[in-house]
Every structure is written in structure tokens, then in C-alpha cells.
C-alpha positions as CSV (number, residue, x, y, z in Angstrom):
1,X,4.8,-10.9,-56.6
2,X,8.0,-11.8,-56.8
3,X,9.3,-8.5,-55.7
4,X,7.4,-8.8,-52.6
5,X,8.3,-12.4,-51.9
6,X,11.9,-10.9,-51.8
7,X,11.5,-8.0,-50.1
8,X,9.8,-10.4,-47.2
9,X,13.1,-12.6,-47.8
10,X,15.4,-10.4,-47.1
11,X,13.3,-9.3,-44.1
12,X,12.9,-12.9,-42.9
13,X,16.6,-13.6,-42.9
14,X,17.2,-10.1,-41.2
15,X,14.5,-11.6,-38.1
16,X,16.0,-14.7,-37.9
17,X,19.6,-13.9,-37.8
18,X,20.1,-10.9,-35.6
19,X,16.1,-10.5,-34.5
20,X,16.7,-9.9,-31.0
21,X,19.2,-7.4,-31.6
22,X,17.1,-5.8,-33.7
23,X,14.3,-5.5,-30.8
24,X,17.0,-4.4,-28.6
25,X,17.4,-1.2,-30.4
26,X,13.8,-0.7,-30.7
27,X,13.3,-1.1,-27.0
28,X,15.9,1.3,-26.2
29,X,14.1,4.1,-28.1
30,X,12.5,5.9,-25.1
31,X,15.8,7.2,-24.0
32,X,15.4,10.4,-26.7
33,X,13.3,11.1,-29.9
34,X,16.9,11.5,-32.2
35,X,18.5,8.3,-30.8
36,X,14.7,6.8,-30.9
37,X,14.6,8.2,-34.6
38,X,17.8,6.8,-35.5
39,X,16.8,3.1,-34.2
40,X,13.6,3.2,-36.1
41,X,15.8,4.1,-39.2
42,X,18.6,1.1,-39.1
43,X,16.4,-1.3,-38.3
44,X,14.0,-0.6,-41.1
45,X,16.9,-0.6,-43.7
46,X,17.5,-3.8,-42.3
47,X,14.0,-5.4,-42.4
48,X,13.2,-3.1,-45.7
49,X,10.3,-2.7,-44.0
50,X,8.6,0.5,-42.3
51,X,5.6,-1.5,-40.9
52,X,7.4,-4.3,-39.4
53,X,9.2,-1.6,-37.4
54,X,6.1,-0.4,-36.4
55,X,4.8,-3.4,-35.1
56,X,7.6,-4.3,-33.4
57,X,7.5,-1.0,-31.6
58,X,3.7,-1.4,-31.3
59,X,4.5,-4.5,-28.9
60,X,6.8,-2.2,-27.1
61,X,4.6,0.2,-25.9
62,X,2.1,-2.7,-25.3
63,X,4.4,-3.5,-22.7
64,X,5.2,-0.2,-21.3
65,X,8.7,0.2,-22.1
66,X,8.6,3.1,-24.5
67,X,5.9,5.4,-24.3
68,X,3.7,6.7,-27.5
69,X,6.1,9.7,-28.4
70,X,8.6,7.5,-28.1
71,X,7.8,5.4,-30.6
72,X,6.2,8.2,-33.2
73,X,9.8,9.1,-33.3
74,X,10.7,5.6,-33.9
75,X,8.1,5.4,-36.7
76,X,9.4,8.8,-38.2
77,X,13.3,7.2,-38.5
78,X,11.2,4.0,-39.9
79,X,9.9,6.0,-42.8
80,X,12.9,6.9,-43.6
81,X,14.9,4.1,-43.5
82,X,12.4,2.5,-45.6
83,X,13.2,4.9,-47.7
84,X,16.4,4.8,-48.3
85,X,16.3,1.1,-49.3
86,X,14.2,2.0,-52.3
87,X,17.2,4.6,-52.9
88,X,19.5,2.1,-52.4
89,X,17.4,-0.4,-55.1
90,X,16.5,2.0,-57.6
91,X,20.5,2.1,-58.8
92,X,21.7,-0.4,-61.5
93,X,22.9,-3.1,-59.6
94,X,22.4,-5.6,-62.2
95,X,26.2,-6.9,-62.2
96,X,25.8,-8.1,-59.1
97,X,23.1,-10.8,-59.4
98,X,25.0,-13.2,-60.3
99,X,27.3,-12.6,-57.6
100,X,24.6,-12.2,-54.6
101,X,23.1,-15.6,-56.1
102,X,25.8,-17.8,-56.2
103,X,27.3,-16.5,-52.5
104,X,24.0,-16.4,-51.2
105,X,23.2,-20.4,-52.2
106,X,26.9,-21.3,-51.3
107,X,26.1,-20.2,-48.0
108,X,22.6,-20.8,-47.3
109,X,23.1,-24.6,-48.6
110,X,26.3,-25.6,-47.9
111,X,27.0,-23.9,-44.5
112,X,25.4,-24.9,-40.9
113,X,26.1,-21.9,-39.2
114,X,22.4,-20.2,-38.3
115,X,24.0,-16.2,-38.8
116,X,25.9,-17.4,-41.9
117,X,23.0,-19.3,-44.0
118,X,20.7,-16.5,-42.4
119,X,22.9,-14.0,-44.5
120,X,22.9,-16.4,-47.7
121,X,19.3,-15.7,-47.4
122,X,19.4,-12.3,-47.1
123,X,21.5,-12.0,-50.5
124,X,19.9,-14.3,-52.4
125,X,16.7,-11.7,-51.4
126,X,18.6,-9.3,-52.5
127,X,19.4,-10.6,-56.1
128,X,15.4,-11.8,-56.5
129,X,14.8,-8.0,-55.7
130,X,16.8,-6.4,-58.1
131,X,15.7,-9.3,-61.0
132,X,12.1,-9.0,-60.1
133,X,13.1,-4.5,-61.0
134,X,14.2,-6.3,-64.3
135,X,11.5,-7.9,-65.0
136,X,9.0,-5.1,-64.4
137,X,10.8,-2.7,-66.2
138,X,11.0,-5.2,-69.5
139,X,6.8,-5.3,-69.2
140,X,6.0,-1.8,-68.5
141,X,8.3,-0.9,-71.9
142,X,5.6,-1.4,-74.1
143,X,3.3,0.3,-72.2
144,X,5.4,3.6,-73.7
145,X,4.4,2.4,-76.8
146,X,0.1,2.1,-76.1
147,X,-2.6,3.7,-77.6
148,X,-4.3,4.4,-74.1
149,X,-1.0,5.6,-71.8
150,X,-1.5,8.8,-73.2
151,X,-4.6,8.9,-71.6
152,X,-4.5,7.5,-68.4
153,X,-1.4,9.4,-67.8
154,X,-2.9,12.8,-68.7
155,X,-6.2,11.7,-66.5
156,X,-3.6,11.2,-63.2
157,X,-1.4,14.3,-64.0
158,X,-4.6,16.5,-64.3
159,X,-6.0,14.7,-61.0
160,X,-3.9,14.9,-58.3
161,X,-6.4,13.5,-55.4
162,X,-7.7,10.6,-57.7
163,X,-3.7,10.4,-58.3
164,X,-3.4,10.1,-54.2
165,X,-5.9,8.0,-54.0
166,X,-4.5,5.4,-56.3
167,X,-1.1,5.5,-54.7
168,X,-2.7,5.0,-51.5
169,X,-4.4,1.8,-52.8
170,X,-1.5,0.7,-54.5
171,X,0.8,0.5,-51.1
172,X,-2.3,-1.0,-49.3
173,X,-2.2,-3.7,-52.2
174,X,0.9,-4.6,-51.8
175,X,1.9,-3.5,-48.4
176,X,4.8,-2.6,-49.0
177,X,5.5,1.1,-49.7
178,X,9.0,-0.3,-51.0
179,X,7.4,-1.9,-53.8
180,X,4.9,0.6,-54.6
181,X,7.5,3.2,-55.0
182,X,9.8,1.1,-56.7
183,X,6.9,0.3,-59.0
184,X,5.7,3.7,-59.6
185,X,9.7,4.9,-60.6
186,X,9.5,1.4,-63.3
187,X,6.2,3.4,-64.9
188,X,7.7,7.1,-65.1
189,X,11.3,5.2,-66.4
190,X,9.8,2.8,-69.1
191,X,6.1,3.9,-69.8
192,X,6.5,7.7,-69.7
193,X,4.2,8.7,-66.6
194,X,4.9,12.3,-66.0
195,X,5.8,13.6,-63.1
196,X,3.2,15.4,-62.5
197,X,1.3,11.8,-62.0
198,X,4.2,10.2,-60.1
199,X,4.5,12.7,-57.8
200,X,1.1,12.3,-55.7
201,X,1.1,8.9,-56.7
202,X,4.1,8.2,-54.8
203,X,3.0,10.8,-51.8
204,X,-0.1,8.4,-52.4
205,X,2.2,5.3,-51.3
206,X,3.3,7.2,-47.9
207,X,-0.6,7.4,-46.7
208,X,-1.4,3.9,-47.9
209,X,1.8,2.6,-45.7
210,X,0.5,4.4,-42.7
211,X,-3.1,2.4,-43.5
212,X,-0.7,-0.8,-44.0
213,X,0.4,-0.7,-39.8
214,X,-3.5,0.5,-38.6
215,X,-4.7,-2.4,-40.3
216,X,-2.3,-5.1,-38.9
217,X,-2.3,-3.8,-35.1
218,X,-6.4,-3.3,-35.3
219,X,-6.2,-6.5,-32.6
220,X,-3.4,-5.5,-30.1
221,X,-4.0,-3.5,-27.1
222,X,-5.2,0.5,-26.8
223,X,-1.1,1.9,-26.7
224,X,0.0,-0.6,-29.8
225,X,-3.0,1.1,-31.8
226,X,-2.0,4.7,-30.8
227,X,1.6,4.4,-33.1
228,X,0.5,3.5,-36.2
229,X,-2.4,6.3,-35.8
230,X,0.1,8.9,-34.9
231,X,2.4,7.8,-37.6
232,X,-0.7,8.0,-40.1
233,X,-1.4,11.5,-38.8
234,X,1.8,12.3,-39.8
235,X,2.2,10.5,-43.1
236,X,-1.2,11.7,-44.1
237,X,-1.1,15.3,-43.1
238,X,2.3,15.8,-44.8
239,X,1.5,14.3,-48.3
240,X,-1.5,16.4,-48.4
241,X,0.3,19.2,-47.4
242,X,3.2,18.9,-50.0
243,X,0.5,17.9,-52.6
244,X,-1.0,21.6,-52.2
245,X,2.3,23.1,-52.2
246,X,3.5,21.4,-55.4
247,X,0.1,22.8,-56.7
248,X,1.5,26.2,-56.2
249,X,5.4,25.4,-56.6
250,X,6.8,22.4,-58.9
251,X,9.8,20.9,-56.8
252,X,13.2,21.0,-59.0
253,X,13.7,17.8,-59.1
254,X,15.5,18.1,-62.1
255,X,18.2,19.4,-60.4
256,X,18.6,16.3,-58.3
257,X,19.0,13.9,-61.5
258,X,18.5,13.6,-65.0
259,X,17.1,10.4,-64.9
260,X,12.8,10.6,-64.0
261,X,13.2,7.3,-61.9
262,X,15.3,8.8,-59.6
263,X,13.7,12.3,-59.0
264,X,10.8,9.9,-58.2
265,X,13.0,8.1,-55.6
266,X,14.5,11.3,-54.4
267,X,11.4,12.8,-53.6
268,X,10.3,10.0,-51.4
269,X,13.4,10.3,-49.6
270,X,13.1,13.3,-49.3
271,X,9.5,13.9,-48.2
272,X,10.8,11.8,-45.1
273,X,13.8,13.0,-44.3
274,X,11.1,16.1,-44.4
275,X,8.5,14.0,-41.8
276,X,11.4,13.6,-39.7
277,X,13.3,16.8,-39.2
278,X,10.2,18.6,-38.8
279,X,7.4,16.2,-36.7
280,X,9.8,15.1,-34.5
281,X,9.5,17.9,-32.5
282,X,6.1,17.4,-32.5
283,X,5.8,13.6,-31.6
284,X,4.3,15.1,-28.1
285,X,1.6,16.5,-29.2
286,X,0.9,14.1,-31.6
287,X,0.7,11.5,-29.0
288,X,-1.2,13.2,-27.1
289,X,-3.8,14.5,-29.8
290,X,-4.3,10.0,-31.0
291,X,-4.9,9.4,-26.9
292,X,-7.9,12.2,-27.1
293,X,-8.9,10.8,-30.3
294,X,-8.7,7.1,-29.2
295,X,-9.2,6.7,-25.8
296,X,-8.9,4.0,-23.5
297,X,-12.6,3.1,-22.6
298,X,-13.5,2.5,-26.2
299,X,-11.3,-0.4,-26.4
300,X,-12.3,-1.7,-22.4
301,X,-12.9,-5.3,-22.3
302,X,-10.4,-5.9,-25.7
303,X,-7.6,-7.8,-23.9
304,X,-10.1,-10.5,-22.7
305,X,-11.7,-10.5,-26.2
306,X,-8.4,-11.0,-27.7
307,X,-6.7,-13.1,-24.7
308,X,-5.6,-16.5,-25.8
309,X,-7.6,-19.4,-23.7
310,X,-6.9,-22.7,-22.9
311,X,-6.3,-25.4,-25.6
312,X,-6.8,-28.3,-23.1
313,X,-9.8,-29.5,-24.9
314,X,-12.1,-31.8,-22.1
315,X,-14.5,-33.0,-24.9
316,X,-11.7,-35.1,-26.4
317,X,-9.8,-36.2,-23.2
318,X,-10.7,-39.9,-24.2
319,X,-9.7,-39.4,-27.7
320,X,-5.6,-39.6,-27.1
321,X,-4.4,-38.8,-30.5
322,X,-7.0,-35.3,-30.3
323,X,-6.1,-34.8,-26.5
324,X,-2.5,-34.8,-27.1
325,X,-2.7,-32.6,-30.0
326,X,-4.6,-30.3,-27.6
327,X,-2.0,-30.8,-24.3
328,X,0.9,-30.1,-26.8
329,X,-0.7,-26.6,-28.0
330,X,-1.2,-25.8,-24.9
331,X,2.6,-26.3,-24.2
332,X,3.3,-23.9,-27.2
333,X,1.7,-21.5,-25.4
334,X,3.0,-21.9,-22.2
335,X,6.6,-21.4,-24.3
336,X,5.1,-18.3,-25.8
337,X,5.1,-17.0,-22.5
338,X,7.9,-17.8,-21.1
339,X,9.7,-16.3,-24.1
340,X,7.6,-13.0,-24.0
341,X,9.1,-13.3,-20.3
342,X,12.6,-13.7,-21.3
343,X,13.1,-10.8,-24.3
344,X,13.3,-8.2,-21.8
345,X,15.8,-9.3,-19.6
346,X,18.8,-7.5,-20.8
347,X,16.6,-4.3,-21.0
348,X,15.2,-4.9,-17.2
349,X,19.1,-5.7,-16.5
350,X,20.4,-2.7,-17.8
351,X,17.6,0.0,-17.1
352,X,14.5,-1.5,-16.0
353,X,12.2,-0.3,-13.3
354,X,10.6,-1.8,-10.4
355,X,7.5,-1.5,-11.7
356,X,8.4,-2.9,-15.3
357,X,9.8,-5.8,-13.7
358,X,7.3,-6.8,-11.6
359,X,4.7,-6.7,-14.0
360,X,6.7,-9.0,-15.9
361,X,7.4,-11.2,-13.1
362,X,3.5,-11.9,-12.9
363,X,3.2,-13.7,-16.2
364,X,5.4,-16.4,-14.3
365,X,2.0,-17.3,-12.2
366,X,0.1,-17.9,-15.7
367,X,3.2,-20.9,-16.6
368,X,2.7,-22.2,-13.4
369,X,-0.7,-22.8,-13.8
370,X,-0.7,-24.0,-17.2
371,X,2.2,-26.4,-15.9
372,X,-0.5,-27.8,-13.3
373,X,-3.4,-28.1,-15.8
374,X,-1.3,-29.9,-18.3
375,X,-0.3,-32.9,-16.0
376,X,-3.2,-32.6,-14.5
377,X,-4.9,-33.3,-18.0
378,X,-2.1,-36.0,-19.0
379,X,-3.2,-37.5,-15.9
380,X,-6.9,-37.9,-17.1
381,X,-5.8,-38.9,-20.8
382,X,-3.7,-41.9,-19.2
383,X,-6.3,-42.9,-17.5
384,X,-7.7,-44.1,-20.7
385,X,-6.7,-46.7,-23.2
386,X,-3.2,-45.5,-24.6
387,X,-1.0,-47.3,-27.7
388,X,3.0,-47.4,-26.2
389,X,3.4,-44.5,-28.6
390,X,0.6,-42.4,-27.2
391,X,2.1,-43.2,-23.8
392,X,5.8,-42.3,-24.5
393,X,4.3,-38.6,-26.3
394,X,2.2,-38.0,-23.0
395,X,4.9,-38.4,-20.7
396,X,7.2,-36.4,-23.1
397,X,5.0,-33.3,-22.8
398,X,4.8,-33.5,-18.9
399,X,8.6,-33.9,-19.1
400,X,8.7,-30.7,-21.3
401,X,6.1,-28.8,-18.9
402,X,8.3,-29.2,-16.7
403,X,10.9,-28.0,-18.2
404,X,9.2,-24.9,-19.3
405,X,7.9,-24.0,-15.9
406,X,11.5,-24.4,-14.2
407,X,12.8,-21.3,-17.1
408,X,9.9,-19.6,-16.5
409,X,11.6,-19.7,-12.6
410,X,14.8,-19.0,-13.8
411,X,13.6,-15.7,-15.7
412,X,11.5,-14.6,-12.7
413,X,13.0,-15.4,-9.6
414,X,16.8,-15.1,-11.0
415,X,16.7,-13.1,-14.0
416,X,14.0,-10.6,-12.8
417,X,15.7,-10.6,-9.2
418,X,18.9,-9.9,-10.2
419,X,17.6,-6.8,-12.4
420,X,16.0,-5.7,-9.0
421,X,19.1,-5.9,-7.1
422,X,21.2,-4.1,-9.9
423,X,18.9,-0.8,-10.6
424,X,18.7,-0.9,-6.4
425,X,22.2,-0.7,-5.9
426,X,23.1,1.4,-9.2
427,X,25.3,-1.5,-10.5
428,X,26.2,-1.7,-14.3
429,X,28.0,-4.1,-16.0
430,X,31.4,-3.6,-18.1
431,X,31.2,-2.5,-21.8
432,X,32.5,-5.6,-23.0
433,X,30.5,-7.8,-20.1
434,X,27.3,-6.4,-21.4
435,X,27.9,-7.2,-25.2
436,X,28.6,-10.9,-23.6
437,X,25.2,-11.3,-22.6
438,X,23.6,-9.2,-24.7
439,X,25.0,-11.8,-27.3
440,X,23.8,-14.9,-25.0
441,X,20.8,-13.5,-24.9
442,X,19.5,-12.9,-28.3
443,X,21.4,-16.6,-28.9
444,X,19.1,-18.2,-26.5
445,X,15.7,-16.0,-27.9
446,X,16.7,-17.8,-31.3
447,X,17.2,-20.9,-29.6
448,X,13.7,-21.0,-28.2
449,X,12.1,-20.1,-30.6
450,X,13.3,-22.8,-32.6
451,X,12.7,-25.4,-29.8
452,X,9.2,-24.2,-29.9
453,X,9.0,-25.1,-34.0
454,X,10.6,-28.4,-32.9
455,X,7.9,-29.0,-30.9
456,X,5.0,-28.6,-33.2
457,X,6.8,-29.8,-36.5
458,X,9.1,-32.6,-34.5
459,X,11.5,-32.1,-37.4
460,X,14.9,-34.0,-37.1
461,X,16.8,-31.2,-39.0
462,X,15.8,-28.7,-36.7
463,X,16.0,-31.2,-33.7
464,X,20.3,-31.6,-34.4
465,X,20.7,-27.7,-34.7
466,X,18.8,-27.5,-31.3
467,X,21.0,-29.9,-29.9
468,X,24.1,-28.7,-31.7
469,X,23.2,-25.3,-30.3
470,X,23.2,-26.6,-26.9
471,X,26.6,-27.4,-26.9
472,X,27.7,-23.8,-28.6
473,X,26.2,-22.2,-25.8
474,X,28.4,-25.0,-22.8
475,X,31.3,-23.2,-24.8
476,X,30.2,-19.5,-25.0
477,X,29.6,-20.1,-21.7
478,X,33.3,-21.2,-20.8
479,X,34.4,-18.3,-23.1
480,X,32.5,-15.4,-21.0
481,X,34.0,-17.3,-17.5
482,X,37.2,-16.9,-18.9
483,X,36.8,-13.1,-20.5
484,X,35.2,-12.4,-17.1
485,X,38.2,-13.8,-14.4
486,X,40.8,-11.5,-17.2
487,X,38.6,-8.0,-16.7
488,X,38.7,-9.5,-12.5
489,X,42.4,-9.1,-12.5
490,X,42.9,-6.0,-14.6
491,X,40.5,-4.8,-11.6
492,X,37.9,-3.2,-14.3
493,X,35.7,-1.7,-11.5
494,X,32.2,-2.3,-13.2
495,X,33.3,-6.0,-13.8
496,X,33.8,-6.2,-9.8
497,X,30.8,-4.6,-9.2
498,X,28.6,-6.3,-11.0
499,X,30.3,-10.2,-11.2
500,X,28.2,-12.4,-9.2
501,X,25.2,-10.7,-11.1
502,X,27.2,-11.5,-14.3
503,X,28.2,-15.1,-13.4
504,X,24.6,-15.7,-12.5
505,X,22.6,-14.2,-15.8
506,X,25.4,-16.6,-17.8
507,X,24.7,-19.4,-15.7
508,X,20.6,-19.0,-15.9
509,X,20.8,-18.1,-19.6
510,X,22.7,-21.3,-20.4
511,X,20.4,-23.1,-17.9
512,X,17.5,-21.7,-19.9
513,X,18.7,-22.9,-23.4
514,X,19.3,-26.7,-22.0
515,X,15.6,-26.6,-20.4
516,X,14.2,-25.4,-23.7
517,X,16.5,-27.8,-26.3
518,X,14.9,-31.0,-24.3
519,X,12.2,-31.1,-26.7
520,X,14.7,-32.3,-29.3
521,X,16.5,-35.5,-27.3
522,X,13.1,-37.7,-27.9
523,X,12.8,-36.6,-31.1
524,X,16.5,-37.7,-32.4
525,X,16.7,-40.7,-29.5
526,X,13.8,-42.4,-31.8
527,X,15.9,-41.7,-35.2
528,X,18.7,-43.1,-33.3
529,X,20.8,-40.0,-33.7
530,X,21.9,-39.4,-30.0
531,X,25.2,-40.5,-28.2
532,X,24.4,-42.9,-25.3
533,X,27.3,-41.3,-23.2
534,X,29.5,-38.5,-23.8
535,X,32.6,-40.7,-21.9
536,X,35.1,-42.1,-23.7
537,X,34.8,-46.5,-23.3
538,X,37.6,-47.2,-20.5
539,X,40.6,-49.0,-21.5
């Protein structure tokens, strides 16, 4: 448990320090199976996670920007990535615990930067990973030792399907194929399974990953569902296939390394890098073959199923504390939206089409009408019997509404517009003026989504970094100006093509930040932790 409470560690301060980035170079996967591969690959090392890159790719072709061969090939470099992690943790690394923990606490606990107490996180992870390795390895010893091992590891070398089977449970477990492998190597290492057991056991681990992303996209729409299958197909079909021809040929691995834990490892690294250099090529038909075998009509009717509804509860409009429990969900998911609106923008910016933006320019009707029902349903709660606190709140999430529905505007009508008028006129924007944004923008995704925790948790911690986040971005802001006027007189031709459109994405993005931190200034005004004026008293 402990290993995979670190594992998810490590992957949560991956998400929360550089998560947008990270979706970035999912998204722009459809431009070719290699460079799609090679996303799917760094970003799994970096969430230590094959199926979290497959969800995140899942909610990509959701959305239409990469299409299902696309994101097989994704999937494939996921695999892999994910397996070199467990390479990567199987070494002796036990020197540097101490290390990882004490830098990792200094910085998680002592520093206020988000990225840097993010990456204290992600180390400390990375110690608890390589103690919890320890600690299996000291209780499987013994096992070496027990009358029954014999036994049961005669029963799995002599039973390579049963062996499959079991692995496949195993990574279902868990769900983590990371740990199942890493698990499996602890067993050959300290209680003397034979190879012959570890092998399918850990080709066992491969299938039960693939299970792992079927089971947690059997909700989204009909193209999320179609990745995971297709990856299965692969994952499946391959371990099967290698099982029968280790029946007829034993791999070498002692030619890789001495050591039984790491031929484990090796072979799961290689099996994969196996996966990817030969079904890539055949992502295509692949994709097509999981569209014949799941196809659209069997999931008709899903999306209204699954849709989220209205939390604007009538029954309890003359309850206040209920009813503005109910208004303020509601606002959450108005938020939701308009941040599902706003991570595609530098995508639409840089290669979207019509079509793409359009589609998500639509979602801006749903905020506007969930902007009108919730001040039309403050409306009827104040029409009731309200304490001074209930009032204040209910004005506070009208305030807030509107402050949603105006960056929902900003993302359509000048975001979204301004991606229209680039891809029109062919306009890009500089090297160096796209990493500018592209840096704005995954600051204000993180931004938002902590705004949207402030709003459901009200916490005064989080509140100050909101606010304190608000005035990073009045800086950034004044940095990019100032980087942008220097490429204007060097006469960089892509930073005169494409300024107004630069000027204006800074100007909505930082616009879009302010609207979303609101939710913070009632919050600290009450604890009495806000400024009155920002002017200094006149002499």
C-alpha cells in the first residue's frame, strides 16, 4: 500500500505542477504516430503511470483533437514509458532516501512557490517508493525459506496460463502495472520464483493494465472507449504471443544480467519497446478493427445518461443553508466548463480548425444559461427569510456567476476568435512568444482549478495563494509586454505578424485569472487578511 500511495504521489505532484504542460503534449499527438509515441512515453515517466496517460488521451479523442490511431500510438509510447520507470526503480537507490526526504520536506514545507513544493512532493514520492521496495523485499525473504514456495512456484512455472492469469489479477489489484512488476522482480529476488513463473506472470501484468484503462473509461463517450480497447488488443495479443514463443524458445535473459530481478525488469521493457516498434505501424488498423467491434449505436443515448444535470435543487429553495449548498455546486460546474473551455486554447491558437473551435465555442451558451438560472434561483432564495450571513454568501455566488460567465466570454468571443483569425490568415506566433503564453496558460489552468477548490473548501491557505497568484500573473504580464516591444524592434517577422493577437491572448488570459481569483477576496476580507487600498497614505 504504501508503494502505491507513492507511486500516486509522485504522480499527483507531476499533475499539479506542470499538468497542463503535460496535456499539451498529449494533445499534440495527432501530428504523427513516432512524435505521438514519443509524447505518450515522457509523459508516462513522468506521471509513472501508463493508464493515467491513457485517460488523459481518452479525453482527447472525446473531444476530437486526436483521432483513435493517434492515440493507440500514444498508448504504445505510454507502455513504455511506464516501463522504464520500473527500470529506473528496480536499481539500488537506497543512498539516496535520505537525501530525496530531507530536500523533498525542505521544500514542500518551507517554500511557497506552487512548482517548487510541487517538486518536494514529487521526491519525497520518490523516497516512499524506493523504501516501500525495502520493505517488500525484507518480507518476501523468508518466503525463500517456506515449506510451501517450492510448491507454488513449481505449480506457476508448470502453468503458464494460470501464471497469466494471476499476473493479470495482480495489476488489476493494484492498478498499477508499476507495482505489479516491481512486486513480481521482489519474489524472483528474495523468495526464489523461477523464471519460468515470473515471466508470464509479469506478461500477465501487461494484460491486466490494459483491463486497468477499460475499466476506468467504461463511462466516457464511444471514441474515449475505443483507446484503451485498442491498446488492450495490443497488450493482450502480444503477451499471448510471446508466452507461446517462450514455450518454444527461452529468452537469454541471462545475457542481459546476472541478477533475476533485473532480467525480470528487462523483459518488461523489453516486451514494449517490442509493442511499440512493431504495432505502431499497425495503430490504423487497429483503430479501425475496435470501431467495427464497438460501434457507435451501441453506446447511442450514453452522453445524456452520463450528462451532468442541474444542481439547483427547487425542493429546498426555502431551506437557505440547503439552497445555497445547491446554487454553489451548481457554480462548480459552471467553472468546470469554462475550464474544459479554456485548456484548448493554445492548441486552437496554434493549429486548430474551424470546426474544432466552434464546437468549443458552443459550450459558452451552456455558462450562459447556468449564469441566468443561478441568479434567477438566488432571486427566489432571497425572497425567503435569510440570516446576514446567508445573505452576504448568496450575493457572493451571483457576484462569482458573474464572474464565471464574463471568462467564459473572454475564452469564446476573444480567445476562440482570435484562433479563428490566426489559422485564416496563416499567422504564427514567435518561438519564444509562444513559450510565453504557453507558460500563461497552463499558470492560469492551475490557477482555476485552484479557485474552484477555494470555492467548495473556502480554505484561507489556498485563498492567499489565489490571491498571491493574482499578482504573479500583473507581473508576468508586464514581463511578456516588455519581451514582446524587444522582438518588435529586432523586427522578428512572426512577432509583427502575429502582435495584436499576442497582446490580446496576454491581456484575456490575465483578465481570466482576476475573474476566477474573486472567489478568494470574501473569503480572506472576513479573516481580515486583505489590504483596504493598494495606495500609499498621502503625506
Amino acid at each position: 500500500m504504501l508503494l502505491l500511495y507513492a507511486v500516486r504521489m509522485v504522480r499527483t505532484g507531476f499533475e499539479r505542477a506542470s499538468g497542463p504542460s503535460l496535456r499539451r503534449v498529449i494533445g499534440k499527438a495527432a501530428s504523427g504516430r513516432i512524435t505521438g509515441a514519443a509524447s505518450g512515453t515522457i509523459v508516462a515517466i513522468m506521471l509513472q503511470s501508463a493508464t493515467a496517460v491513457a485517460v488523459l488521451a481518452a479525453g482527447f479523442a472525446t473531444s476530437g483533437f486526436i483521432s483513435t490511431a493517434a492515440g493507440l500510438a500514444v498508448l504504445l509510447g505510454a507502455d513504455l514509458g511506464s516501463a522504464l520507470v520500473v527500470q529506473f526503480l528496480s536499481f539500488d537507490l537506497s543512498w539516496l532516501i535520505p537525501l530525496l526526504l530531507a530536500v523533498g520536506a525542505w521544500l514542500f514545507l518551507k517554500i511557497e512557490s506552487r512548482q517548487v513544493k510541487q517538486t518536494g512532493r514529487i521526491l519525497i514520492g520518490i523516497a516512499l517508493v524506493l523504501i516501500s521496495l525495502q520493505m517488500i523485499g525484507e518480507s518476501t525473504a523468508p518466503l525463500k525459506e517456506a515449506n510451501f514456495m517450492p510448491h507454488v512456484a513449481g505449480f506457476l512455472a508448470n502453468d503458464a496460463p494460470t501464471a497469466l492469469a494471476l499476473g493479470a489479477l495482480l495489476a488489476f489489484l493494484v492498478h498499477s502495472s508499476v507495482a505489479a512488476v516491481l512486486m513480481v522482480a521482489a519474489f524472483v529476488l528474495n523468495a526464489g520464483l523461477p523464471m519460468e513463473a515470473a515471466i508470464p506472470l509479469v506478461l500477465g501484468a501487461n494484460i491486466g493494465a490494459g483491463l486497468v484503462a477499460i475499466w476506468l473509461t467504461r463511462g466516457m463517450e464511444h471514441k474515449a472507449r475505443l483507446l484503451p480497447l485498442g491498446n488492450f488488443v495490443f497488450r493482450a495479443g502480444g503477451a499471448i504471443l510471446t508466452l507461446i514463443a517462450f514455450s518454444f524458445y527461452a529468452p537469454p535473459l541471462e545475457n542481459v544480467s546476472s541478477n533475476p530481478a533485473q532480467q525480470v525488469v528487462a523483459l518488461h521493457v523489453l516486451f514494449n519497446l517490442a509493442l511499440v516498434l512493431i504495432c505502431l505501424p499497425l495503430t490504423g488498423v487497429v483503430a479501425r478493427l475496435v470501431e467495427f467491434a464497438l460501434p457507435l449505436n451501441e453506446t447511442s443515448g450514453e452522453s445524456d445518461q452520463f450528462a451532468p444535470q442541474s444542481s439547483l435543487d427547487e425542493r429546498v429553495v426555502h431551506i437557505p443553508r440547503l439552497a445555497l449548498a445547491s446554487a454553489t455546486r451548481e457554480l462548480l460546474r459552471m467553472g468546470e466548463i469554462v475550464e474544459a473551455m479554456a485548456r484548448p486554447v493554445m492548441m486552437m491558437l496554434e493549429r486548430g480548425t474551424e470546426e474544432e473551435i466552434r464546437r468549443l465555442q458552443r459550450l459558452d451558451a451552456d455558462v450562459n444559461k447556468i449564469h441566468s438560472d443561478i441568479k434567477l434561483y438566488i432571486a427566489e432564495v432571497n425572497r425567503g427569510e435569510l440570516t446576514s450571513e446567508e445573505a452576504e454568501q448568496s450575493m457572493e455566488l451571483v457576484s462569482y456567476a458573474v464572474n464565471l460567465e464574463r471568462a467564459g466570454d473572454l475564452v469564446s468571443k476573444n480567445l476562440f476568435e482570435r484562433a479563428l483569425d490566426l489559422q485564416k490568415n496563416r499567422i504564427n506566433f514567435s518561438p519564444e512568444g509562444q513559450m510565453e503564453l504557453e507558460s500563461l496558460h497552463d499558470r492560469v489552468l492551475a490557477n482555476m482549478n485552484l479557485a474552484l477548490n477555494v470555492l467548495v473548501s473556502a480554505d484561507v491557505e489556498s485563498a492567499r495563494e489565489l490571491i498571491a497568484e493574482k499578482d504573479r500573473m500583473r507581473e508576468l504580464e508586464r514581463e511578456s509586454h516588455n519581451r514582446h516591444l524587444d522582438r518588435l524592434k529586432t523586427r522578428t517577422p512572426e512577432s509583427m505578424e502575429s502582435s495584436n493577437a499576442h497582446m490580446e491572448v496576454v491581456r484575456s488570459l490575465k483578465e481570466i485569472n482576476s475573474l476566477f481569483a474573486a472567489v478568494a477576496v470574501p473569503i480572506l476580507a472576513r479573516e481580515g487578511q486583505l489590504r483596504d487600498t493598494r495606495l500609499v497614505p498621502a503625506e
